[in-house]
N, CA, C and O atoms as a Tripos MOL2 file, in Angstrom:
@<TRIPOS>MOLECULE
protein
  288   287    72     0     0
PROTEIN
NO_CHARGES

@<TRIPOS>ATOM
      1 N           0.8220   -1.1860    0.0000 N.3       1 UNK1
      2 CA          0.0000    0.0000    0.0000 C.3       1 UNK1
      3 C           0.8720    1.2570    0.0000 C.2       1 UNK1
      4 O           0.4140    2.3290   -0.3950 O.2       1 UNK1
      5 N           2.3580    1.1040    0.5230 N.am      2 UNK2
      6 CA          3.0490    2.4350    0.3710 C.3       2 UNK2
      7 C           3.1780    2.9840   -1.2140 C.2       2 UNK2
      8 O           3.4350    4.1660   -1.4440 O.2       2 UNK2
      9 N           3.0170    2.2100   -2.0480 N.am      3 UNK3
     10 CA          3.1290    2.6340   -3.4910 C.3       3 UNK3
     11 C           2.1420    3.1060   -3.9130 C.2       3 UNK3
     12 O           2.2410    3.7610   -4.9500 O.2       3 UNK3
     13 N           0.7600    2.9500   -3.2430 N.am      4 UNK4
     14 CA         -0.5080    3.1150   -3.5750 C.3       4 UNK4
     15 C          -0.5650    4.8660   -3.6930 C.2       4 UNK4
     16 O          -0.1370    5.6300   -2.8280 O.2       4 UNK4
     17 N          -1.2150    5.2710   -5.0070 N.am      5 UNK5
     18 CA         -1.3230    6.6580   -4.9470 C.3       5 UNK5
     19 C          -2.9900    7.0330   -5.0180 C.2       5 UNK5
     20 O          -3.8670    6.4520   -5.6580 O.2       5 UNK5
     21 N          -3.0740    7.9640   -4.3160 N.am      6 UNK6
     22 CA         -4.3280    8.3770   -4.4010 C.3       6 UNK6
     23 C          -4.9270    9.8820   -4.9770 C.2       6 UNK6
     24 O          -5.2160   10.8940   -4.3370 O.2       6 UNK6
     25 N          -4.9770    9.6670   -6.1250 N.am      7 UNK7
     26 CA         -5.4200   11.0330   -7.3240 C.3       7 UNK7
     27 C          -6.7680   11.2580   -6.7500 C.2       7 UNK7
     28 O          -7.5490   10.3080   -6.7070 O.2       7 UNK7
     29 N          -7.1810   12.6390   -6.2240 N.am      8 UNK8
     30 CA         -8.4270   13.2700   -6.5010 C.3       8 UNK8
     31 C          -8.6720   14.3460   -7.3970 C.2       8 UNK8
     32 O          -7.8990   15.2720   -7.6430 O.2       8 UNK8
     33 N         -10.3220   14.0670   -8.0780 N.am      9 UNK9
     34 CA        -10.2450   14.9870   -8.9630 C.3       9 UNK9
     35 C         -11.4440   15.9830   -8.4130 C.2       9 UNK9
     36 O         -12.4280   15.6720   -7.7420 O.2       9 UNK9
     37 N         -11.0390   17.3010   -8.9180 N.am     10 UNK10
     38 CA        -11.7260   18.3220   -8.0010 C.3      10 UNK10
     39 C         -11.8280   19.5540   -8.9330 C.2      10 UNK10
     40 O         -10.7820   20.1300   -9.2350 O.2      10 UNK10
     41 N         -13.2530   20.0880   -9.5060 N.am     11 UNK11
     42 CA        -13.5190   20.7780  -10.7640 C.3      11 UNK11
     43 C         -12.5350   21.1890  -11.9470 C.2      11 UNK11
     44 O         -12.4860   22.3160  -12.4400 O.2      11 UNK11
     45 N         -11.6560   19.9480  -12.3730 N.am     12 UNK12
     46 CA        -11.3870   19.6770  -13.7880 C.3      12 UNK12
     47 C          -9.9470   19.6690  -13.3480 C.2      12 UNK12
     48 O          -9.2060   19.8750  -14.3080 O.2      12 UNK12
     49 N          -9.1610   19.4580  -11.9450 N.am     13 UNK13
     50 CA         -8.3830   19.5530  -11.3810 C.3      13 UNK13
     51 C          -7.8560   18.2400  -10.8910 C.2      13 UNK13
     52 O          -8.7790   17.4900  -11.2080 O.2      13 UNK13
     53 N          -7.2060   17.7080  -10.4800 N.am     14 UNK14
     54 CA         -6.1500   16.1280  -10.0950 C.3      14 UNK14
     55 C          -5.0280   16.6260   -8.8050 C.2      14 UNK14
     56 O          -3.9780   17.2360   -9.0050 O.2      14 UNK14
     57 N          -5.5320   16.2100   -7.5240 N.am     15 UNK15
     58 CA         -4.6230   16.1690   -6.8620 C.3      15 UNK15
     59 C          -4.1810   15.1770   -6.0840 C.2      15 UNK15
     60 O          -5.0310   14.5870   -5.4180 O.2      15 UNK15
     61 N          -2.9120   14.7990   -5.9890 N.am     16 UNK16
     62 CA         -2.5610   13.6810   -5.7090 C.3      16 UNK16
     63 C          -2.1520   14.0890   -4.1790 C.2      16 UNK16
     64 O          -1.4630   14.9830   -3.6870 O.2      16 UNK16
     65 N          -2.9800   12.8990   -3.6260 N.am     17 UNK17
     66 CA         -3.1780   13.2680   -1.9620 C.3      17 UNK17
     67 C          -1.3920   12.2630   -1.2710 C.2      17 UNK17
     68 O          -0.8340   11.2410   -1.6700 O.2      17 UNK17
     69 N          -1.1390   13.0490   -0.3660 N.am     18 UNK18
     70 CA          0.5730   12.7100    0.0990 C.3      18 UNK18
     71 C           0.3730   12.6210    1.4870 C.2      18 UNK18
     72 O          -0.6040   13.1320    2.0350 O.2      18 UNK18
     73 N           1.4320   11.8690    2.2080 N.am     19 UNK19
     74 CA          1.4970   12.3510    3.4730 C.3      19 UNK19
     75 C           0.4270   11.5070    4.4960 C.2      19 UNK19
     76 O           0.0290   10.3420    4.4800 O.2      19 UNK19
     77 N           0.1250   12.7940    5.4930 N.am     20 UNK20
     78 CA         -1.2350   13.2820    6.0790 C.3      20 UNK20
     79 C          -2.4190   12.8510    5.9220 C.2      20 UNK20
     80 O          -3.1710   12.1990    6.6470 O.2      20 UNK20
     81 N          -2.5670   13.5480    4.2640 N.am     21 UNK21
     82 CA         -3.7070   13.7590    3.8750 C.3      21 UNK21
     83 C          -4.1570   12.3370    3.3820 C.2      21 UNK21
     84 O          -5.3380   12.0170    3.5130 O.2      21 UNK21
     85 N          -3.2170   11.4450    2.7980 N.am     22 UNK22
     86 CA         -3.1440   10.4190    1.9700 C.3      22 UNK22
     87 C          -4.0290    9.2940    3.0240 C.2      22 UNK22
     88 O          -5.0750    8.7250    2.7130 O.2      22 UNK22
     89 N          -3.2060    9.1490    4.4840 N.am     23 UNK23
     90 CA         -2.7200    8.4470    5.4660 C.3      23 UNK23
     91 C          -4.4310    8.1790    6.3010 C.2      23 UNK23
     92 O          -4.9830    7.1880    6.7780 O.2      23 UNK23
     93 N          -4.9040    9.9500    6.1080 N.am     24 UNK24
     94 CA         -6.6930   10.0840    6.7620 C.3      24 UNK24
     95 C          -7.5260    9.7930    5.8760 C.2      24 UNK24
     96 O          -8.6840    9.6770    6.2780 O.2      24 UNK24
     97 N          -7.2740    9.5770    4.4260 N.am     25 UNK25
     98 CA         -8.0250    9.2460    3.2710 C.3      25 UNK25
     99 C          -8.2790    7.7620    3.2290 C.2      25 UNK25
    100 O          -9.3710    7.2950    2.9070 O.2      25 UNK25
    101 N          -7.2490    7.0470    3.5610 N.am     26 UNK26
    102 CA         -7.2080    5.9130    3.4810 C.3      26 UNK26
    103 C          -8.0710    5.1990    4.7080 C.2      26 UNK26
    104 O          -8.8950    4.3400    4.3950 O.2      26 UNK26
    105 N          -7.8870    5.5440    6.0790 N.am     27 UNK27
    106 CA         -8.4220    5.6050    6.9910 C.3      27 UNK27
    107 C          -9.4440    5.4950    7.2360 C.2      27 UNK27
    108 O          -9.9600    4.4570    7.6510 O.2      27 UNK27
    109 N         -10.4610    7.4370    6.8730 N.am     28 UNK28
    110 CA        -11.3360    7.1800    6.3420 C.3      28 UNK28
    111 C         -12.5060    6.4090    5.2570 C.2      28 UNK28
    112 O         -13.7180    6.3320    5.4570 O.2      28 UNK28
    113 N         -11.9390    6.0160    4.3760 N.am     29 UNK29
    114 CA        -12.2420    5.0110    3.4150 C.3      29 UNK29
    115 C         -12.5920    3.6220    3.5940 C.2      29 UNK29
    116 O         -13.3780    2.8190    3.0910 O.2      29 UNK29
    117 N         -11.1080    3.6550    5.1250 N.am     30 UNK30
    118 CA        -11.4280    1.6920    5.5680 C.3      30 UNK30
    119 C         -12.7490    1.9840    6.5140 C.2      30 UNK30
    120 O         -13.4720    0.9920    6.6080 O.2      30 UNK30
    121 N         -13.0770    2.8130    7.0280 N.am     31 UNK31
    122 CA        -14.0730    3.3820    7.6650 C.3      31 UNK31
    123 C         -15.5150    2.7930    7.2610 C.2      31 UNK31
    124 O         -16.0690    1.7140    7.4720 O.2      31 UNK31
    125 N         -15.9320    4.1480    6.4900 N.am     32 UNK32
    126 CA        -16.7890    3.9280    5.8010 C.3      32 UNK32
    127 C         -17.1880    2.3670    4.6850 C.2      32 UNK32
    128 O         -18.2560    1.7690    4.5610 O.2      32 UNK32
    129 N         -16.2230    2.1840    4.2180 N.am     33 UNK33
    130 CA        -16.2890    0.4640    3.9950 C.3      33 UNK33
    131 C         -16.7440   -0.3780    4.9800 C.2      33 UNK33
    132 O         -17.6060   -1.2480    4.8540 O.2      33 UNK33
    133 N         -16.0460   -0.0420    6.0980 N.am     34 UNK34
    134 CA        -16.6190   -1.4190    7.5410 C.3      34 UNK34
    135 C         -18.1270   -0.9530    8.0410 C.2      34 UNK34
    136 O         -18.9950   -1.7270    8.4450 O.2      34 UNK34
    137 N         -18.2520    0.5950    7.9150 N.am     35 UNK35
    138 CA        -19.7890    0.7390    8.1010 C.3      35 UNK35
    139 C         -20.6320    0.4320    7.3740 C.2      35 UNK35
    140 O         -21.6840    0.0250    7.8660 O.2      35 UNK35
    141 N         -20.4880    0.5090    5.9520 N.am     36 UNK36
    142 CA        -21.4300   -0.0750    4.8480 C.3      36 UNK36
    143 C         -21.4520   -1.6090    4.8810 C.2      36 UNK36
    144 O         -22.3570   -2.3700    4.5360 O.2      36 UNK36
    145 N         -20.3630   -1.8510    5.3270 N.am     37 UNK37
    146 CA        -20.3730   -3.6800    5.3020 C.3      37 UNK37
    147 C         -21.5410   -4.1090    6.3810 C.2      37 UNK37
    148 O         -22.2830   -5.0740    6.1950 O.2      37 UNK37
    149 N         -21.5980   -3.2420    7.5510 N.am     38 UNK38
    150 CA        -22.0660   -3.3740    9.0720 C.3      38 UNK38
    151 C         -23.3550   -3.1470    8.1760 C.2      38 UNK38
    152 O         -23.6650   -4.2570    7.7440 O.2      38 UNK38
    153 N         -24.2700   -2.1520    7.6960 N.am     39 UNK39
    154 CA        -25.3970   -1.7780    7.5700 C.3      39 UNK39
    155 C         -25.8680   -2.9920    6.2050 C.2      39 UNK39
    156 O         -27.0770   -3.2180    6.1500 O.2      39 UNK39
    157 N         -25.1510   -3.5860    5.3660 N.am     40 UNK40
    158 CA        -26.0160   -4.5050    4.7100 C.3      40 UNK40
    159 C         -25.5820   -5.7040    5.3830 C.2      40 UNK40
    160 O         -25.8040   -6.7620    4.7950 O.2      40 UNK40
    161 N         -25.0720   -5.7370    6.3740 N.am     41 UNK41
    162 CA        -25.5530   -7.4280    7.3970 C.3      41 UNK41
    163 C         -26.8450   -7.0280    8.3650 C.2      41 UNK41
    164 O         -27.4440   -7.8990    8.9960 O.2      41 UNK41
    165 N         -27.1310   -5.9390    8.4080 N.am     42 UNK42
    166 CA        -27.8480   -5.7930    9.3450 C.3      42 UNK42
    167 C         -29.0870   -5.6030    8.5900 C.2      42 UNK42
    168 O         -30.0280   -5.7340    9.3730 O.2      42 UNK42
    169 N         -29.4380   -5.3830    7.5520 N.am     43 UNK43
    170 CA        -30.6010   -4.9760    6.1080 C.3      43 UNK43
    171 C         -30.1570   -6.7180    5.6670 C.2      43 UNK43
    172 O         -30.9150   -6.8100    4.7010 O.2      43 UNK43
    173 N         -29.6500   -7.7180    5.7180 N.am     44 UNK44
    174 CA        -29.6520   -8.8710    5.0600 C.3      44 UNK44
    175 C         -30.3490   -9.3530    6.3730 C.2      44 UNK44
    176 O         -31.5490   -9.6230    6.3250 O.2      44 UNK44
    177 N         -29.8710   -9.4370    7.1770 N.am     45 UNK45
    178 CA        -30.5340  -10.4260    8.6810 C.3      45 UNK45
    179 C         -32.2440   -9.6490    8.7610 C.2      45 UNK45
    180 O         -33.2560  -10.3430    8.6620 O.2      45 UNK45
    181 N         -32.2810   -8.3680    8.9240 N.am     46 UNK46
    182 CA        -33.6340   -7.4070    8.7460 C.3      46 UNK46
    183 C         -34.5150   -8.6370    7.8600 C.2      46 UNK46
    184 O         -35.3050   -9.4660    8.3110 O.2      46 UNK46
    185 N         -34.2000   -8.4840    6.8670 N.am     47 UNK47
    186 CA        -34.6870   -9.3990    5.4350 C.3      47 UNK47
    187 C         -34.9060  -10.6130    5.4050 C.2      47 UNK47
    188 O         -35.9780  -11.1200    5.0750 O.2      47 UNK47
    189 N         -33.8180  -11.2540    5.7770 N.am     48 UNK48
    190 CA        -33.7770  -12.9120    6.4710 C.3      48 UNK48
    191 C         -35.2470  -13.1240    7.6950 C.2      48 UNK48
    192 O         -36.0230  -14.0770    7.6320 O.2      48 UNK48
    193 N         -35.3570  -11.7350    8.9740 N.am     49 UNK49
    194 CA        -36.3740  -12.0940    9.7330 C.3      49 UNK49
    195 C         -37.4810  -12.1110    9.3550 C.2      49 UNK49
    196 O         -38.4440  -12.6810    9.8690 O.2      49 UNK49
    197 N         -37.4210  -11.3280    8.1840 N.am     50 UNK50
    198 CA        -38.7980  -11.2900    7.7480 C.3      50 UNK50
    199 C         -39.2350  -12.5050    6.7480 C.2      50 UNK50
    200 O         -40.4170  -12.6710    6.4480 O.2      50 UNK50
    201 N         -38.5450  -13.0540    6.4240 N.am     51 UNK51
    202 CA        -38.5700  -13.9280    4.9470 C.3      51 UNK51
    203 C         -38.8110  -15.1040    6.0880 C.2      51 UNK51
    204 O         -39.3470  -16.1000    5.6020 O.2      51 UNK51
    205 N         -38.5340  -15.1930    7.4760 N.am     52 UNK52
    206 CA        -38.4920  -16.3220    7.9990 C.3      52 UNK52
    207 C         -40.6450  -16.1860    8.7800 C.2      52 UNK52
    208 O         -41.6370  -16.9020    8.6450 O.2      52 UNK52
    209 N         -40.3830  -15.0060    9.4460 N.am     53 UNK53
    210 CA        -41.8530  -14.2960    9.7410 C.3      53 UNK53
    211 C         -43.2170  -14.9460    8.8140 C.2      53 UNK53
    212 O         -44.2400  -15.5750    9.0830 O.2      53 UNK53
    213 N         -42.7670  -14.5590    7.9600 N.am     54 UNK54
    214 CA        -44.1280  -14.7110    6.8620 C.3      54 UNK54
    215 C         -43.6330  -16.0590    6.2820 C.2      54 UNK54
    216 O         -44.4500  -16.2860    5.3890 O.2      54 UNK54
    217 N         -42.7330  -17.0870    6.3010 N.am     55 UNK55
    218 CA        -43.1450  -18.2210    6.2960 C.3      55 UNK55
    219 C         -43.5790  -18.9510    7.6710 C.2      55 UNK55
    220 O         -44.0860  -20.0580    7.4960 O.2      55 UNK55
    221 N         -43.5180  -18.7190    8.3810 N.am     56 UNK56
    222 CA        -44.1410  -19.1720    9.7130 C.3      56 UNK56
    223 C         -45.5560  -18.8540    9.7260 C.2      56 UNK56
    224 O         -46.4050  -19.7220    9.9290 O.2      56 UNK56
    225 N         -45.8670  -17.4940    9.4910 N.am     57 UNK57
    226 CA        -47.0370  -17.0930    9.5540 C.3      57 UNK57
    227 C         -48.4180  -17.8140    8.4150 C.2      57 UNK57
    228 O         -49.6060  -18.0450    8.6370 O.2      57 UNK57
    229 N         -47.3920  -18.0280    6.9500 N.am     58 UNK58
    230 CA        -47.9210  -19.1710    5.9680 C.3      58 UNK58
    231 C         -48.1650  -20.0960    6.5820 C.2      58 UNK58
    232 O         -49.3790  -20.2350    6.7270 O.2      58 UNK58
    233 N         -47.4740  -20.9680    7.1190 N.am     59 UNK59
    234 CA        -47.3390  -22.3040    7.9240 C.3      59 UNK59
    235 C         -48.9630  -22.0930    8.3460 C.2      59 UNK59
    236 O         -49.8810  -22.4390    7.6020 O.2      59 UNK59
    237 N         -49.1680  -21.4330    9.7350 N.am     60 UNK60
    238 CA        -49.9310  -20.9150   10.6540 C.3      60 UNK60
    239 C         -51.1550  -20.8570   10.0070 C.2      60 UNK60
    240 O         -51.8900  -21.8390   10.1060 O.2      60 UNK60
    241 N         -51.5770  -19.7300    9.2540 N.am     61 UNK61
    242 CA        -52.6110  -19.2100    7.7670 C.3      61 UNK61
    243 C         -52.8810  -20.4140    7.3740 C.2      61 UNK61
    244 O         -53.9770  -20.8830    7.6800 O.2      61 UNK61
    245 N         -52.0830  -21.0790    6.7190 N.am     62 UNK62
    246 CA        -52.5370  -22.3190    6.2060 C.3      62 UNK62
    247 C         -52.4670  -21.0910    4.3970 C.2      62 UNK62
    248 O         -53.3950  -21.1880    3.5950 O.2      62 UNK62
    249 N         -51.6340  -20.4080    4.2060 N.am     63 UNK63
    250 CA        -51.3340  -19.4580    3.6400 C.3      63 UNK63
    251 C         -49.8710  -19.6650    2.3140 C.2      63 UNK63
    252 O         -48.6900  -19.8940    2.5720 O.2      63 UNK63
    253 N         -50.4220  -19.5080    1.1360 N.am     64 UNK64
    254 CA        -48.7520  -19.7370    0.8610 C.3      64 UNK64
    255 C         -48.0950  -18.1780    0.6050 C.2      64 UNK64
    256 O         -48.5950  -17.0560    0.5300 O.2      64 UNK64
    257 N         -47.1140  -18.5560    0.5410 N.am     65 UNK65
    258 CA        -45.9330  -16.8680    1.0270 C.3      65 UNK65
    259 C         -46.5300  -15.9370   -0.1350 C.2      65 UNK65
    260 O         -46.5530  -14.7090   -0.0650 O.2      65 UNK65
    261 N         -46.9470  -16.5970   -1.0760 N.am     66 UNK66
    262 CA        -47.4450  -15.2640   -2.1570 C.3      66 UNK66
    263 C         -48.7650  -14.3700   -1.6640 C.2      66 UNK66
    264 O         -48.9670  -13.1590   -1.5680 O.2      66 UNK66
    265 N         -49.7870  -15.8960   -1.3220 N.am     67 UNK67
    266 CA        -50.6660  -15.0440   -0.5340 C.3      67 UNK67
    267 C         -50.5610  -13.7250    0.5810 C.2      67 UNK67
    268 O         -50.8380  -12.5340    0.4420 O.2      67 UNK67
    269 N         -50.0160  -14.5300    1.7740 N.am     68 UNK68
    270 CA        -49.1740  -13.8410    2.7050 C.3      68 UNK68
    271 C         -48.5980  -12.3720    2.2870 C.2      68 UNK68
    272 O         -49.0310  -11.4280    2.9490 O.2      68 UNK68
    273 N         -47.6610  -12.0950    1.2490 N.am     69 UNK69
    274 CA        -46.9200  -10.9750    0.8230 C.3      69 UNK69
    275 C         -48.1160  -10.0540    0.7310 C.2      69 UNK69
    276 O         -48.3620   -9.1080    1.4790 O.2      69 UNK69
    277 N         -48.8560  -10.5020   -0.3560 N.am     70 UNK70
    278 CA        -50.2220   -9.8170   -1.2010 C.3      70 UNK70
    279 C         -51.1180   -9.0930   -0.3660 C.2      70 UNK70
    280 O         -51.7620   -8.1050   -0.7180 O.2      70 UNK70
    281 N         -51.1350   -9.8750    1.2730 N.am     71 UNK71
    282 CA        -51.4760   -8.7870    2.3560 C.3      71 UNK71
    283 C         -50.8870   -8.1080    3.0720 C.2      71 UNK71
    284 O         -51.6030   -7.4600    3.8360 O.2      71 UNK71
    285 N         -49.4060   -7.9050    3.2050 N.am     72 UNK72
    286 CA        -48.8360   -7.3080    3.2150 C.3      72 UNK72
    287 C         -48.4650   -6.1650    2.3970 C.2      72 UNK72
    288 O         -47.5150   -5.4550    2.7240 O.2      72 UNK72
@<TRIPOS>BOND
     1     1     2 1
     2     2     3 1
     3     3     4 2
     4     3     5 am
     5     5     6 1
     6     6     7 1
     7     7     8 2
     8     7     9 am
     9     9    10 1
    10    10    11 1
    11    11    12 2
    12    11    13 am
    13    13    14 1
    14    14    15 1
    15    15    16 2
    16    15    17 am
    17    17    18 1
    18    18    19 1
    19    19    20 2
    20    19    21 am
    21    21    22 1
    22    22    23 1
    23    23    24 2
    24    23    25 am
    25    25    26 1
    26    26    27 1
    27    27    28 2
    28    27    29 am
    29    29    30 1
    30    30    31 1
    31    31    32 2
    32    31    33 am
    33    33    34 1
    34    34    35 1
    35    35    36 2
    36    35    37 am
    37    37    38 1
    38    38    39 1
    39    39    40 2
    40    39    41 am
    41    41    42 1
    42    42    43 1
    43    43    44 2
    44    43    45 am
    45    45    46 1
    46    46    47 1
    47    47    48 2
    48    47    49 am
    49    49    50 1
    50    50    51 1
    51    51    52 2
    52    51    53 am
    53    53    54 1
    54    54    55 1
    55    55    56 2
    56    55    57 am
    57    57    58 1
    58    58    59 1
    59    59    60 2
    60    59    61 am
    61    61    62 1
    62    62    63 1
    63    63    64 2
    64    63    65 am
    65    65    66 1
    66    66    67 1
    67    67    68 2
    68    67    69 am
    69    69    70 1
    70    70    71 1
    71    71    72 2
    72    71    73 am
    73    73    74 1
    74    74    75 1
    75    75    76 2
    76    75    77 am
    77    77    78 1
    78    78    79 1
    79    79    80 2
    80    79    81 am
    81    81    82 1
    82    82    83 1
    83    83    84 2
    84    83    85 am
    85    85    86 1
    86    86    87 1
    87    87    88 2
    88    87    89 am
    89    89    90 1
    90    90    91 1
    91    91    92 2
    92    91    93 am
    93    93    94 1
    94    94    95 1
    95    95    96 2
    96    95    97 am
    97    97    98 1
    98    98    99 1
    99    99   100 2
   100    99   101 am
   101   101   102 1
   102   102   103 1
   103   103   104 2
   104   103   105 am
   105   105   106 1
   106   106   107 1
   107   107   108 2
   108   107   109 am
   109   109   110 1
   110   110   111 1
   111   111   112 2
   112   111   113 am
   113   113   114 1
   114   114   115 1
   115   115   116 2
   116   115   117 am
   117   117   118 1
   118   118   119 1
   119   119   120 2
   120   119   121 am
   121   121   122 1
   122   122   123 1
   123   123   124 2
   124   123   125 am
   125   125   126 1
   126   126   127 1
   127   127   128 2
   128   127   129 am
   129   129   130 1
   130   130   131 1
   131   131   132 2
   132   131   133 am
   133   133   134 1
   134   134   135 1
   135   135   136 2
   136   135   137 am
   137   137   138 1
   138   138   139 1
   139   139   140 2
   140   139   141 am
   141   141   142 1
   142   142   143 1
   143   143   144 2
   144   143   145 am
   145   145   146 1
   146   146   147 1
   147   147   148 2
   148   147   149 am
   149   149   150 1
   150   150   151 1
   151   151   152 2
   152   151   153 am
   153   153   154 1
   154   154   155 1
   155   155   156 2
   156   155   157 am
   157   157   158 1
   158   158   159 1
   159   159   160 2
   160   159   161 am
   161   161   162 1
   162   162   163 1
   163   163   164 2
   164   163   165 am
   165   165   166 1
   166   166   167 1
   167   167   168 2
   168   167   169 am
   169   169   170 1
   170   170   171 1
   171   171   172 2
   172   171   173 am
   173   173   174 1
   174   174   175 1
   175   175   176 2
   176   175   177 am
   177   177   178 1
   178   178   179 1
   179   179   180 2
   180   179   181 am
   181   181   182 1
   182   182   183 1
   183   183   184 2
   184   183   185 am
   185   185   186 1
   186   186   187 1
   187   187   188 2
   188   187   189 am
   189   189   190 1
   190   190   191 1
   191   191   192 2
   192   191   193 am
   193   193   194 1
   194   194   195 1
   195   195   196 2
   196   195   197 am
   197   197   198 1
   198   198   199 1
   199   199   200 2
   200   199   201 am
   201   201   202 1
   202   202   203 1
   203   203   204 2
   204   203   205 am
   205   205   206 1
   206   206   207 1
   207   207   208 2
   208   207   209 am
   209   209   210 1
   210   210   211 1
   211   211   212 2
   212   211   213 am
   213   213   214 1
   214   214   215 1
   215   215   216 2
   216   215   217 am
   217   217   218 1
   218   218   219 1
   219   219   220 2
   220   219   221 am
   221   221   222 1
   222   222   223 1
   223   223   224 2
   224   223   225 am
   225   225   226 1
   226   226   227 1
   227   227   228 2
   228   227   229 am
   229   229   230 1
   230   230   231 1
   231   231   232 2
   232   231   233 am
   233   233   234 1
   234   234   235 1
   235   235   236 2
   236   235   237 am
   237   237   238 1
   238   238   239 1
   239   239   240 2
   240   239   241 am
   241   241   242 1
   242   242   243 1
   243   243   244 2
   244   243   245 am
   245   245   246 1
   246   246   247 1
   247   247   248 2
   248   247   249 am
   249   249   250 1
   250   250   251 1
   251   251   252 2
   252   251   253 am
   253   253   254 1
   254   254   255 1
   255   255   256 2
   256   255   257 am
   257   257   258 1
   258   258   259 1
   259   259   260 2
   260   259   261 am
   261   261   262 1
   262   262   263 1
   263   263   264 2
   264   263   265 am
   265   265   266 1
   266   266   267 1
   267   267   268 2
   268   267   269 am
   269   269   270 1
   270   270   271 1
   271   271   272 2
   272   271   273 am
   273   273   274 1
   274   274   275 1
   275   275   276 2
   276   275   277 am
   277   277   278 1
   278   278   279 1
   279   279   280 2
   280   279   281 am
   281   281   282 1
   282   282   283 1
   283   283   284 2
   284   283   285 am
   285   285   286 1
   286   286   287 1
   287   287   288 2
@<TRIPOS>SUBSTRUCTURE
     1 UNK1         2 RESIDUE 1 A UNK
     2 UNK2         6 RESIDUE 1 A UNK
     3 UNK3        10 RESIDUE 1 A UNK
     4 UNK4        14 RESIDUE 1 A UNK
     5 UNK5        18 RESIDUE 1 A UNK
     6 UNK6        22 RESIDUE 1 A UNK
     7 UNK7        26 RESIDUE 1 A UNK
     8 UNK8        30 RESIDUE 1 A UNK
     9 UNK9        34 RESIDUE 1 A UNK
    10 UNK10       38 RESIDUE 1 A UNK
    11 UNK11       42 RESIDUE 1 A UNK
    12 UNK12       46 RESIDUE 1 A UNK
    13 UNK13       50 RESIDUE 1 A UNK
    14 UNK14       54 RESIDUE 1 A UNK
    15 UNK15       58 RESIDUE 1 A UNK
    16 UNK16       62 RESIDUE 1 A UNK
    17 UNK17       66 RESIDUE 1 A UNK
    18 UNK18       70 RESIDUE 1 A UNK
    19 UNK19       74 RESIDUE 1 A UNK
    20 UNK20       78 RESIDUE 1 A UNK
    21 UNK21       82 RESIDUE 1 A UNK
    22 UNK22       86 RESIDUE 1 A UNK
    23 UNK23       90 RESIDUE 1 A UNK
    24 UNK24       94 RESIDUE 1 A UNK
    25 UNK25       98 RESIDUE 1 A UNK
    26 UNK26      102 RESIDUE 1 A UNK
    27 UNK27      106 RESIDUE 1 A UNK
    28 UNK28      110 RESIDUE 1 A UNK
    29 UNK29      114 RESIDUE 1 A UNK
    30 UNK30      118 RESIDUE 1 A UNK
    31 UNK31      122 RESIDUE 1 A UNK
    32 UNK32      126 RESIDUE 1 A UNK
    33 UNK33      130 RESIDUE 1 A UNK
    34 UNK34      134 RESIDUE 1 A UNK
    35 UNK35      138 RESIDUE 1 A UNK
    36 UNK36      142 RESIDUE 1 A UNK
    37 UNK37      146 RESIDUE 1 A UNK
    38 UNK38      150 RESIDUE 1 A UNK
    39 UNK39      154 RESIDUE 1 A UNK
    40 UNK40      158 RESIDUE 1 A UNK
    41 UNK41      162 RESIDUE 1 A UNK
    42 UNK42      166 RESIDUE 1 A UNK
    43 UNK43      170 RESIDUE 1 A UNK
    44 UNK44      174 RESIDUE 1 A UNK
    45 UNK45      178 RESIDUE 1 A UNK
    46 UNK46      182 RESIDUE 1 A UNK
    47 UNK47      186 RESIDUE 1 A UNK
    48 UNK48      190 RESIDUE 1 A UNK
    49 UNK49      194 RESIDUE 1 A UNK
    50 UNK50      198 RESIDUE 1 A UNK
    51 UNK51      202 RESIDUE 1 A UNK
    52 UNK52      206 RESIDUE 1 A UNK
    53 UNK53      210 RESIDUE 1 A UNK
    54 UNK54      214 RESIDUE 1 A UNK
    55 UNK55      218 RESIDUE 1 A UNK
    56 UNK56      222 RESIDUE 1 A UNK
    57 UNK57      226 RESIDUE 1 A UNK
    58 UNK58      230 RESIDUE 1 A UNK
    59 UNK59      234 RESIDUE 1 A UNK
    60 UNK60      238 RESIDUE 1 A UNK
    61 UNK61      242 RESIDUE 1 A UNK
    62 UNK62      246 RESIDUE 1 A UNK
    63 UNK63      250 RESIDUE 1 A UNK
    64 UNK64      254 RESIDUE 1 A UNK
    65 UNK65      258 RESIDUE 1 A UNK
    66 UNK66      262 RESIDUE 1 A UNK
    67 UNK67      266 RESIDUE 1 A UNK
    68 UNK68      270 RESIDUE 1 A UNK
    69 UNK69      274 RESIDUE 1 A UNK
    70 UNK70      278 RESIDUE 1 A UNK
    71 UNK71      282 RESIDUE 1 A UNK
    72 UNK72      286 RESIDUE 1 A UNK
């Protein structure tokens, strides 16, 4: 990653971030990556409870999941 360069472009402009700036970019970046990773496990499991919900509730109904959805 020390070879790694990081060009931003900024109204028709290219600056190549060094240093500092390079060092909080990167940082930031692993950041926001581990939070987006965090928020679609948590929107996949969300999804999963529900997909598990309304087949139980089919079960129950005596309902199949299309029905089920359709009142939903």
């Amino acid at each position: 990653m020390a070879t790694e360069k990081i060009i931003v472009g900024i109204d028709n402009q290219t600056i190549e971030l060094k240093g500092a700036e390079k060092e909080e970019f990167l940082e930031r970046r692993a950041k926001d990556q581990a939070e987006s990773a965090l928020l679609e496990a948590e929107y996949k499991a969300k999804q999963d409870s529900r997909e598990s919900a309304i087949k139980k509730l089919a079960e129950i109904a005596g309902l199949t999941k299309e029905e089920i959805n359709a009142i939903l």
